[in-house]
C-alpha positions, 0 to 999 in steps of 0.5 A, a space after each residue: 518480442 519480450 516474452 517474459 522468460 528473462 531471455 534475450 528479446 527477439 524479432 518475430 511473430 505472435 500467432 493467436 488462435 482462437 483468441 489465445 497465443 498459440 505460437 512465438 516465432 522468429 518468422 515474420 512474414 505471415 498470410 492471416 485473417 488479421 496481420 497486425 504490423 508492429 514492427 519497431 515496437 515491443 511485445 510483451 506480456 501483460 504487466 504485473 504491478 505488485 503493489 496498489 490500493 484499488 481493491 474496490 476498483 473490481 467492485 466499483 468498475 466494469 471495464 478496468 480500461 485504465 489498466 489495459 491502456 497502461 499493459 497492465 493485466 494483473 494487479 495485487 492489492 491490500 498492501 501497506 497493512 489496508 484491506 477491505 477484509 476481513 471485517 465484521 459488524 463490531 469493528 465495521 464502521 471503524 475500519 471503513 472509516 480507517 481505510 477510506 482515510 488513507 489512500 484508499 479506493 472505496 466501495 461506492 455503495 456504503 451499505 456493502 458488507 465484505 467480511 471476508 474473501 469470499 464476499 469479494 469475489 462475490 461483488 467483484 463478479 457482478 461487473 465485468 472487469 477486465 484485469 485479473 486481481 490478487 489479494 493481500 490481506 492487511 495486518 492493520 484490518 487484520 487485527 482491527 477485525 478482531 481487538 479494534 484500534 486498541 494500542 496494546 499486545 494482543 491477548 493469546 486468544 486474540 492471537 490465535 483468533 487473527 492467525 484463524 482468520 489469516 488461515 481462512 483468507 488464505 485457504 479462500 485464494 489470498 495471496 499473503 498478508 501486508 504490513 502498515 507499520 506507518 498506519 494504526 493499528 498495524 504500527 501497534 503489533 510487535 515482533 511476535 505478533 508478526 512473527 507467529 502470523 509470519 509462520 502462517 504464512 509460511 504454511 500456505 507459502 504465501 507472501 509478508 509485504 511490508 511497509 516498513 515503521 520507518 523509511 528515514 531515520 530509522 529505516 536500517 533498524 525497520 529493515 532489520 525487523 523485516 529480517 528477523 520476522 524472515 529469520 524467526 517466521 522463515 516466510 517470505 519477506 518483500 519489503 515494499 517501496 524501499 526508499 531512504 527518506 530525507 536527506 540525513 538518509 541520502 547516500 547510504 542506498 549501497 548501505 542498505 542494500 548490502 543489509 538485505 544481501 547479508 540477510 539473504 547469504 545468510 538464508 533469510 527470504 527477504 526481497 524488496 522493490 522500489 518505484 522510479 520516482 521521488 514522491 510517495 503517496 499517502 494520507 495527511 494522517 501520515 504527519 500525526 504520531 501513531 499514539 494520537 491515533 490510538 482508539 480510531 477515528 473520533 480519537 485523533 480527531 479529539 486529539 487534534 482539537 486538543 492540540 497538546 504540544 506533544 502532537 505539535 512537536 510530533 507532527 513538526 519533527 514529521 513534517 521536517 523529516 519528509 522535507 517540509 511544507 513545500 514538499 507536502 501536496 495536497 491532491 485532494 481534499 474528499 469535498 472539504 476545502 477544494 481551494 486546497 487541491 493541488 496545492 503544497 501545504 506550505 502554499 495551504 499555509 498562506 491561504 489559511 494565514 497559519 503554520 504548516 503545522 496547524 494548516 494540516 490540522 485544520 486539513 485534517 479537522 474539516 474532512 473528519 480524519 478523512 481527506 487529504 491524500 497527498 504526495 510527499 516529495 523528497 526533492 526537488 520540489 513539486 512545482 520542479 517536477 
């Protein structure tokens, strides 16, 4: 038995009664309406995972039995800056082309409309799911609610609006906020601005999840933003995922992890995690400069019609930092181009007769902005693993 606790795991029996625990105890040999022998296996509570992108699935779903096959009994959401609230008539459309662009799950019924937390768990209580859900509340659909996908420091009262709404959510049963900083329009607020919905949450002593700007050659400076946003915000700070990406980074992990163990002797409230593997999950827009997204949707697009060299060097550089197009697959395409699934984009490359770099915009350009979800290997390459 792992019972959670941190203490030393044991040899024993869990009584249920009435459908709950009622008792651990090391005795083992036990008359009951039902005896379950497990002996040589492991019991433990239900697992948490911190982080996940299916929101919808409480909507969408009933049963959840996905997670409960894996032990998985709670499950935190709207993280990496993406929620599917707050929302409102103006920016909807936008943000909900925003969110189902990347790597998220969608509602199934288009005509929804979740404008806060309130709705969510109006629609989540229509199905009977069995996984207990916790929210974050994006920054990037935050900040989208209230001045769109403009690249630009908000305004003071656009300021006061975002931290009103936070407040609201959070008073509605959130758990605290994310960062994108990857994903317009979260990559486009600055330290202050992080700064003053930090100490928001710091009120409601509830939690600041980030994906950091940059997980490779700039990743030591990223982590440091995360530190002063703990130091001047005094909430805390968990930055997801920590990785070092791209092989000019490999080697510093004692490095960076020493940066975060001086941050917090120091007294900043600063924690991260880290999955066992080596891909990461995301959009195909991962590859395009935020700059070429700034106005939505339509705008990336027209910029990638337009393919200025600027975006051409700027999806190269990307494309070179994550390992290049044979580390880059492709899992899905929403509809468009299915002889592409599961595909590198190096294979892509061939198919199309171009360069991986137009063989990503021509990815990108077919599914409107909103296909591709791909995972991008740092090594070795996917058909190795």
């Amino acid at each position: 038995i792992v019972d959670g606790t941190g203490e030393k795991p044991f040899i024993g029996s869990v009584i249920i009664k009435d459908g709950k625990i009622s008792e651990l105890t090391e005795k083992v040999d036990f008359d009951g309406e039902n005896v379950i022998d497990v002996e040589g296996k492991v019991i433990a509570p239900g697992f948490i995972d911190i982080h996940t992108h299916s929101d919808a699935s409480a909507i969408n779903l009933g049963g959840g039995e996905a997670y409960i096959n894996q032990g998985v009994t709670t499950e935190i959401g709207g993280n990496c800056g993406i929620s599917l609230f707050p929302a409102n008539d103006t920016y909807r459309d936008e943000i909900n082309n925003f969110y189902s662009r990347t790597v998220e799950l969608v509602p199934t019924d288009k005509n929804l409309k979740i404008n806060n937390f309130e709705d969510y768990v109006d629609e989540s209580l229509k199905n009977d799911f069995s996984v207990n859900v916790g929210l974050l509340i994006g920054h990037g659909t935050l900040r989208a609610s209230v001045m769109g996908f403009e690249d630009r420091k908000a305004t003071d009262e656009e300021m006061e609006t975002m931290k009103k709404s936070l407040e609201d959510e959070l008073n509605s049963g959130a758990f605290g906020m994310s960062l994108g900083l990857i994903y317009p329009p979260s990559t486009y607020g600055d330290l202050d601005e992080f700064v003053e919905l930090g100490k928001v949450l710091k009120k409601h002593d509830a939690i600041l999840a980030a994906h950091i700007r940059n997980e490779g050659p700039r990743v030591f400076e990223s982590v440091e933003e995360m530190i002063e946003i703990g130091r001047r915000s005094e909430a805390h700070v968990h930055v997801s995922h920590l990785k070092l990406m791209g092989t000019s980074q490999w080697g510093r992990s004692d490095e960076l992890l020493k940066l975060i163990d001086d941050a917090r002797s120091e007294g900043v409230n600063i924690t991260a995690d880290q999955y066992p593997y080596e891909a990461s999950s995301t959009g195909l827009t991962a590859l395009v400069p935020s700059w070429a997204l700034s106005g939505g949707n339509e705008a990336m697009l027209k910029n990638l019609e337009e393919r200025s060299d600027r975006l051409i060097s700027d999806i190269e550089n990307e494309l070179k930092n994550r390992g290049g197009a044979d580390r880059v697959l492709i899992t899905h395409s929403n509809g468009t181009l299915e002889n592409i699934n599961n595909k590198t984009l190096a294979e892509i490359s061939e198919i199309l007769d171009k360069n991986p770099v137009d063989s990503a915009i021509e990815v990108l350009l077919n599914s409107k902005g909103e296909a591709a979800t791909c995972l991008l290997y740092t090594s070795p390459s996917p058909r190795d693993s």
